[in-house]
N, C-alpha and C positions, 0 to 999 in steps of 0.2 A: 432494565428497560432497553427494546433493539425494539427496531422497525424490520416488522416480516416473520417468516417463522425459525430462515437461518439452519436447516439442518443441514449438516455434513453429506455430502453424497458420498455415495459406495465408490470408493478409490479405489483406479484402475494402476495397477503398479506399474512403474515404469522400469524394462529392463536396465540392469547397470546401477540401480539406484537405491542402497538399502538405507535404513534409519533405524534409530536406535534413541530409546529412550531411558532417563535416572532419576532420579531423585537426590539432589545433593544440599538438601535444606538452608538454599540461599536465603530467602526469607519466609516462607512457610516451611516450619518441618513436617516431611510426608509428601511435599507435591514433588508433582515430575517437572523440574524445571532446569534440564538440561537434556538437551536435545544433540544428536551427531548426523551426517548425512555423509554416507559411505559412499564414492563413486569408481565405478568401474575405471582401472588405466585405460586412457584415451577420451576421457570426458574432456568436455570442453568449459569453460564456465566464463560467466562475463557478468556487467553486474552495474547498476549505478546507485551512487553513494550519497549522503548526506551532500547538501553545501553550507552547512552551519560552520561557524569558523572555528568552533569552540567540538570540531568533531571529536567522538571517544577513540580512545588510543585503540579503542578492536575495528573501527574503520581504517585508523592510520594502516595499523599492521595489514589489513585485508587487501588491501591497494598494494601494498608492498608485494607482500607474498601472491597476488594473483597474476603482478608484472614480472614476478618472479619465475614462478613453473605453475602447470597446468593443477591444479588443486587437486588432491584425493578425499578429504575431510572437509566438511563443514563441521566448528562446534558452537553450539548457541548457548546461553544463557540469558535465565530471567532474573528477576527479583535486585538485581546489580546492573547500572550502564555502563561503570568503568568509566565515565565522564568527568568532565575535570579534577582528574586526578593526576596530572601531570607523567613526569617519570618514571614516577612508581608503576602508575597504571599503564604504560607500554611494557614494564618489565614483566608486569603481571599477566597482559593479554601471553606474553613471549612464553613464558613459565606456563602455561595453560596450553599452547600449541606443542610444546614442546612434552609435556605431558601423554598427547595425545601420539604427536607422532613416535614416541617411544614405543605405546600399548601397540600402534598398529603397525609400525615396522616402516614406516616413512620419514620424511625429512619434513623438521618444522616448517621450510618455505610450503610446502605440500596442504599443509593446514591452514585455513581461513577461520578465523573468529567473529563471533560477533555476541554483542550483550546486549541488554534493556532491560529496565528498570530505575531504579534512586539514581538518581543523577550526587556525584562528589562523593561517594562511600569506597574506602578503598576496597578492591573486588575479596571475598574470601577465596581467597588461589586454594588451599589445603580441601575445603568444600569441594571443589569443582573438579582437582585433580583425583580426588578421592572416590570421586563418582562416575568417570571416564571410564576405568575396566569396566562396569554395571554396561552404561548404555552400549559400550564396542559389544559384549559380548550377547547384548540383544537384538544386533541390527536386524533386518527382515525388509523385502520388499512391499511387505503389507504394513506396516505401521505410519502411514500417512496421517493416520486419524489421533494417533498417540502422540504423534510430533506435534501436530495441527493444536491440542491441548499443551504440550509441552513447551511451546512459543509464545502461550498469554503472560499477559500482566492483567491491568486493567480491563480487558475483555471478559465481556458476560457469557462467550460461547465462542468455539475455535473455529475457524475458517479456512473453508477449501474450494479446489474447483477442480475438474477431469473431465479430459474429453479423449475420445479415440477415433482415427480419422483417416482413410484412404487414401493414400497417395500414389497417382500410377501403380495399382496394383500391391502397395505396402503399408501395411496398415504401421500407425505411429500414433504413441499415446504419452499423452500431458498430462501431467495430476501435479498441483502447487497445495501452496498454504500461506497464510499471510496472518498477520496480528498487526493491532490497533486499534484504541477505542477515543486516547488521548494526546495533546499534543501533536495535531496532525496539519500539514501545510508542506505544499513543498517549498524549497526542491529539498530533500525527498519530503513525499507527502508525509509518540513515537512507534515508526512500524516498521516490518519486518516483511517481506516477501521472500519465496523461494518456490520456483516454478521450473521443474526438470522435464525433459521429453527424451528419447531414444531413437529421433532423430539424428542423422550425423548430420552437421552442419559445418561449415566452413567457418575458419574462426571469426575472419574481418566481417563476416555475412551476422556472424553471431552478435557481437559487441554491437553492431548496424542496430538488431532487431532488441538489442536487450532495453537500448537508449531509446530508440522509435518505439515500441511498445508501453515502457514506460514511462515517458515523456503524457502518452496520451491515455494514461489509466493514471496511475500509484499521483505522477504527477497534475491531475486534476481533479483532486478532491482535498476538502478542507474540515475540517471540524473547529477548530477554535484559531486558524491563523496561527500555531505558534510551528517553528521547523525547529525537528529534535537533533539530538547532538549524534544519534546513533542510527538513523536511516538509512535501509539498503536494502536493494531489491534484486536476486540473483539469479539468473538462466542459467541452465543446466542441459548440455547437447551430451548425453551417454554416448552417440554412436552405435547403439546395439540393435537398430533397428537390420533389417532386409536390405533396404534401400539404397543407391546411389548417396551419397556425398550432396549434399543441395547447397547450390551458390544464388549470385545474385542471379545466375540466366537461367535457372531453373523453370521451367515451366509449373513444376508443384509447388514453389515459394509462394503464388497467391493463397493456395487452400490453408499453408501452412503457418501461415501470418496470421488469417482469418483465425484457424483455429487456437493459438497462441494468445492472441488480443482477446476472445472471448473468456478465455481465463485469469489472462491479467485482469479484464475488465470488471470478470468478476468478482475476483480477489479483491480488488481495490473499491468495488463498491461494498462488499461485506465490511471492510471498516468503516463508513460512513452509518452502514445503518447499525451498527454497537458501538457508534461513538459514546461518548461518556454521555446519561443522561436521555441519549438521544430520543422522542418520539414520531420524528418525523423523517423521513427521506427526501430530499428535496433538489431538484435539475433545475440549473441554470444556465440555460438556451441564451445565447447573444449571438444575432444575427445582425447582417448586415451591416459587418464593421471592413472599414477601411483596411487593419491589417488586424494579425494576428493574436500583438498586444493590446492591442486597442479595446480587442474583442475581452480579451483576459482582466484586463483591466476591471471593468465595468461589471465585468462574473464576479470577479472576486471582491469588490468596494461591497457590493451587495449582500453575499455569502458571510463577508465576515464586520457586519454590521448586525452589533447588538441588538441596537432598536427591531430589526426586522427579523432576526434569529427569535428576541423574543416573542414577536407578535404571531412568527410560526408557531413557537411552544402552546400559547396561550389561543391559538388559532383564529384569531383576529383578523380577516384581511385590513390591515390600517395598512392599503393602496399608498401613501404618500410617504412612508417610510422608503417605502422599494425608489420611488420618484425621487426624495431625495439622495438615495446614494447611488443613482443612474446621474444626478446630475454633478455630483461630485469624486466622479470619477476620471477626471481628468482629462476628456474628449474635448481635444481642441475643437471650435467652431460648431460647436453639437448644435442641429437644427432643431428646438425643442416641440414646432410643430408638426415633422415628419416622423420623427420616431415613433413606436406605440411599444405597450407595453401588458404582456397577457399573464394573468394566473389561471391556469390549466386553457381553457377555451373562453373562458373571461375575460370580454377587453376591459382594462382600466385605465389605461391613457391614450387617449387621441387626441392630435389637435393642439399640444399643447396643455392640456388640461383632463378632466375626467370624462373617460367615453360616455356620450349621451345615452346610449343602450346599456351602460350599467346600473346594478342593482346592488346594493348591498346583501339581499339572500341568496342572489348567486355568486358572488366574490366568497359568501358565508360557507355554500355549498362546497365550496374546492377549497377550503382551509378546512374542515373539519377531517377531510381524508389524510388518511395516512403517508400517501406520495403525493408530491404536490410538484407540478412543475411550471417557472418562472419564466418567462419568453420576452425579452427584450430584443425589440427591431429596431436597429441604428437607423435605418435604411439608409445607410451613407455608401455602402461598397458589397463586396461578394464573400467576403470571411465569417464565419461562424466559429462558435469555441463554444464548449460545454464543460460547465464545473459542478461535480457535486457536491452537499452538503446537508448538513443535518439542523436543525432549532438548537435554542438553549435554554437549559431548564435549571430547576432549582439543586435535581441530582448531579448535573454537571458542577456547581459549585461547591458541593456537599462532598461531593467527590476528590476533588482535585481539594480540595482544603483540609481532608482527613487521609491523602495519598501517605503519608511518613507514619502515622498513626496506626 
């Protein structure tokens, strides 16, 4: 079950950028579930990471080795998170880099790992190494789409986005990929991002836009409140475009941002609509807050309240659900007869209480569609914040309780 129809677009390859796909029967025998990303010398790469305290040792090591030297390899696995598995599990992440940088003739710093999957199983290193000549010896600038499948877990269908886009005269092209259906909440919103362009970009400008970008996509959407142990979201500057070098004075940094965020943002909403279970897609508009948090606050008390997730599922508008976790959301001094409170173009609360011009078969009307969006007006200040999210259903429980099974 996904909200939408979710097909792959036709990936625009990005110079400097090949990938490579295996099979090394982590927990399905036969799937592709190890994935490589080959980057051109002179890439640039940035990235932000879980903030779970309990991060997997292929986060540890990926910070290491990215503070380290400029990366040549990405390697991914599924089926495995490598999560609390202590010592062994950095040894193992170390053994699997080191694997790779042997096959391709670089230095383990040079390799970034990352995993997902069972969280506490220690990784099958023999699996994984064993699999690395297969996908090196497949990379290709066109297998975005193979990677895009080669990154699920829990996902009903693999995700992507591409765009191609003019700059002064130089054309520059983005094509990412991202997994998650479960376990999703930031910081990081368990998921997986990876968005390369052939843009050259300036490093400090990079690491700027990897955090700014995903601060306001990967990190504003929720499926079930929980932040996984293995989250990471990574930019990819090849350098191999035409173009100048672009910094913060660039006068093409606006087009170039635009065009970036449209894909992170897409990327990051394609996991809310294959959340586990999920049937509905759902925006949570808060406007008119004092600050920032304030704003986030009040999205998220909402978003990750059962009662109202269910009554999405079951399509219910029960209006007082939404009302109480606007009011327990921890807004000092909240004026309970200024605020109001919309589903879709439906008022439901003014005044303190239920809008006079409401109906129940128009509240009905905008619960039974499939995207539905929630507009809560502090009217206290000028800040707005938007979080996505999805219902919760019977398959979300069915799911996650048969996940090891």
């Amino acid at each position: 079950m996904a909200v939408g129809p979710g097909e792959l677009p036709e990936f625009l390859p990005v110079k400097g950028v090949r990938l490579g796909v295996a099979s090394a029967g982590i927990k399905t025998p036969g799937r592709k579930d190890l994935v490589v990303f080959e980057l051109a010398p002179g890439s640039r790469t940035a990235g932000i990471f879980t903030q779970n305290a309990f991060c997997a040792a292929p986060v540890t090591l990926s910070r290491e080795n990215l503070a380290a030297k400029p990366p040549r390899y990405l390697l991914i696995n599924t089926g495995n998170a490598n999560a609390g598995t202590g010592a062994q599990g950095m040894a193992d992440a170390r053994t699997c880099c080191e694997a790779l940088a042997k096959s391709a003739g670089v230095s383990p710093e040079e390799v970034l790992p990352f995993s997902t999957g069972v969280i506490g199983e220690p990784l099958p290193v023999e699996r994984i190494t064993g699999a690395i000549p297969q996908a090196l010896a497949g990379v290709d600038e066109n297998h975005w789409r193979e990677a895009a499948a080669g990154i699920m877990t829990t996902d009903t269908r693999p995700k992507g986005a591409t765009r191609k886009i003019d700059l002064d005269g130089h054309t520059v092209t983005i094509s990412g990929i991202s997994k998650g259906a479960g376990m999703i909440r930031p910081n990081m919103a368990t998921m997986l991002g990876f968005i390369a362009t052939d843009a050259k970009i300036e490093p400090g400008l990079l690491r700027t836009l990897a955090s700014e970008l995903g601060e306001s996509s990967f990190n504003r959407i929720t499926i079930d409140g929980d932040t996984s142990t293995n989250d990471c979201c990574m930019l990819v500057a090849s350098g191999h475009y035409s173009g100048p070098e672009i910094t913060a004075d660039s006068p093409a940094l606006h087009n170039l941002r635009d065009a970036l965020w449209a894909v992170y943002l897409e990327l990051a909403h394609a996991i809310v609509r294959d959340g586990e279970g999920a049937s509905k897609f759902v925006t949570i508009d808060v406007q008119g807050a004092k600050a920032s948090q304030e704003a986030l606050d009040v999205a998220y008390t909402v978003a990750h309240s059962p009662l109202v997730k269910t009554a999405l599922f079951a399509s219910d508008p029960n209006w007082g659900r939404v009302l109480a976790a606007v009011g327990r959301a921890g807004v000092p001094d909240l004026d309970l007869n200024a605020l109001e409170i919309f589903l879709g173009d439906v008022c439901l609360v003014r005044n303190g209480g239920r809008a006079v011009d409401y109906s129940e078969a128009r509240g009905q009307a905008v619960m039974d569609q499939e995207e539905i969006t929630i507009t809560i007006d502090l009217k206290r200040g000028q800040v707005n914040e938007t979080v996505w999210t999805c219902d919760l259903s019977h398959d979300y429980v069915t799911i996650n309780a048969e996940y090891r099974t």
